[in-house]
C-alpha positions as CSV (number, residue, x, y, z in Angstrom):
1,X,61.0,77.7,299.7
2,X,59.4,75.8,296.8
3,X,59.3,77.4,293.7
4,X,56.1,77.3,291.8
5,X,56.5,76.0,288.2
6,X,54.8,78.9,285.4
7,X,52.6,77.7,282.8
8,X,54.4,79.6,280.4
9,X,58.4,78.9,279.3
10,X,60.8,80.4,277.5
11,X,62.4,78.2,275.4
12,X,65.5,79.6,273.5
13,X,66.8,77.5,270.9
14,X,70.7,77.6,270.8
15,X,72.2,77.8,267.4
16,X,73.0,74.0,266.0
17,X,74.5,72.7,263.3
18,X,72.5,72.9,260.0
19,X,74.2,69.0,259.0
20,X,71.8,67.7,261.8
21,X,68.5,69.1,259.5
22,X,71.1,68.2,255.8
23,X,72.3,65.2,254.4
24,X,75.5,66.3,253.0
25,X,76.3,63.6,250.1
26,X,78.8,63.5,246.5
27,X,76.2,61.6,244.9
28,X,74.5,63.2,241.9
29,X,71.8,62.0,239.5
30,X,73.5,60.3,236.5
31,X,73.2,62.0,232.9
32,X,72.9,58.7,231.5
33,X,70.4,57.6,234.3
34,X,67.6,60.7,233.5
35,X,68.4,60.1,229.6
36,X,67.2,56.8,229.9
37,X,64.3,57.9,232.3
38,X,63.2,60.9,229.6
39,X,63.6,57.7,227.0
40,X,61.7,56.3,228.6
41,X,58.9,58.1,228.7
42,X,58.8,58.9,225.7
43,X,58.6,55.3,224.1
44,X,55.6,54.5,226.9
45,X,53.8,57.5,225.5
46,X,54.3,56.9,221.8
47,X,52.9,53.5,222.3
48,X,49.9,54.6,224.0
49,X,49.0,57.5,221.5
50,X,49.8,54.5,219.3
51,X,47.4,52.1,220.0
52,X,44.9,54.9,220.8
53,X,45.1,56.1,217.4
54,X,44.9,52.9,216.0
55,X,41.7,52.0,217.7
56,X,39.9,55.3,216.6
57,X,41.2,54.3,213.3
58,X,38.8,51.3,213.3
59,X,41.8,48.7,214.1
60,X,44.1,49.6,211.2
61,X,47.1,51.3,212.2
62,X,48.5,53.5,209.7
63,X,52.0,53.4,208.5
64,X,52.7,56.7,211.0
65,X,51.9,54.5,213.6
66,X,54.2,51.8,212.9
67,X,57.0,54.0,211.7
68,X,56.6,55.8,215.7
69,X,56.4,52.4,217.8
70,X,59.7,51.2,215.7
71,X,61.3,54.5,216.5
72,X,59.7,53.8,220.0
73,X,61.6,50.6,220.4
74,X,64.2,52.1,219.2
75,X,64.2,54.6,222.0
76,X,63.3,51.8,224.4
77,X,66.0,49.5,223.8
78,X,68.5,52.7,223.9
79,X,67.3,53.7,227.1
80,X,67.5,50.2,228.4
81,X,70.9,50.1,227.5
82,X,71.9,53.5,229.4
83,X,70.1,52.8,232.6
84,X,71.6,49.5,233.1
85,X,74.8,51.4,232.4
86,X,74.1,54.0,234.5
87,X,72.9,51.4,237.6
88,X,76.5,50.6,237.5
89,X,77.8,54.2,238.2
90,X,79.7,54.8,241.7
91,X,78.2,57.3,243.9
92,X,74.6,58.4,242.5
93,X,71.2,58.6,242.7
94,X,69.6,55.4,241.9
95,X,66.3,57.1,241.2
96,X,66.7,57.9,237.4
97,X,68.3,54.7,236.3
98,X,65.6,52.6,238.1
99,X,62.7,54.9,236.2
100,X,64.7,54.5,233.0
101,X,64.7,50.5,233.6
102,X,61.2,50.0,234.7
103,X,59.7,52.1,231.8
104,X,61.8,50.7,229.2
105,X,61.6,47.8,229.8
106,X,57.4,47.9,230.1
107,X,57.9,49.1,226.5
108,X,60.2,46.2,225.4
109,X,57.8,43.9,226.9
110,X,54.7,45.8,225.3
111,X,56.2,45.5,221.9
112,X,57.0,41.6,222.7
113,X,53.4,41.2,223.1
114,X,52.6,42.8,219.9
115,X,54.4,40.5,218.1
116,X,53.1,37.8,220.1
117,X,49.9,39.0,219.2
118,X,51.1,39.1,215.6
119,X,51.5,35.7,215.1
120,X,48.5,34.2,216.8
């Protein structure tokens, strides 16, 4: 006898183990790592509203202005300084520290350039 295949199947799952679906780890996202990140983000920002402010202003910045971008780099160097500390950490999450490094340093480098700017 040949047996005639059905269109329809049953297909019962049988109960796996959840670790194939889970990547069980110990790493964790460093403190240091998402200070420098938040840093970060906030010396990027200050330098935007910054210039923005200034160029409304007609070109001249206000002394506000100034006294924010040096608390800014400030804040940038700071946050620098942690994410390269935190790069260094054993077991984490590398996605903080590298946010931390990339934005703070775009804001070293952005205040660089305004001084550059300064003196031409």
């Amino acid at each position: 006898m040949s047996k005639k295949k059905s269109k329809f199947k049953l297909h019962i799952k049988r109960l796996e183990p959840v670790r194939d679906r889970f990547m069980f780890t110990d790493n964790r996202h460093p403190e240091k790592g998402i200070l420098s990140a938040v840093l970060g983000c906030i010396s990027v920002t200050t330098y935007i509203l910054a210039v923005v402010f200034t160029y409304n202003n007609g070109g001249q910045a206000l002394m506000q202005y100034a006294a924010a971008a040096f608390v800014a780099a400030i804040f940038s160097i700071a946050g620098l300084v942690l994410g390269i500390m935190s790069r260094f950490e054993k077991d984490i999450f590398k996605l903080f520290p590298n946010i931390g490094i990339i934005l703070n340093s775009l804001a070293v480098i952005f205040v660089v350039f305004l001084i550059v700017l300064n003196f031409l």
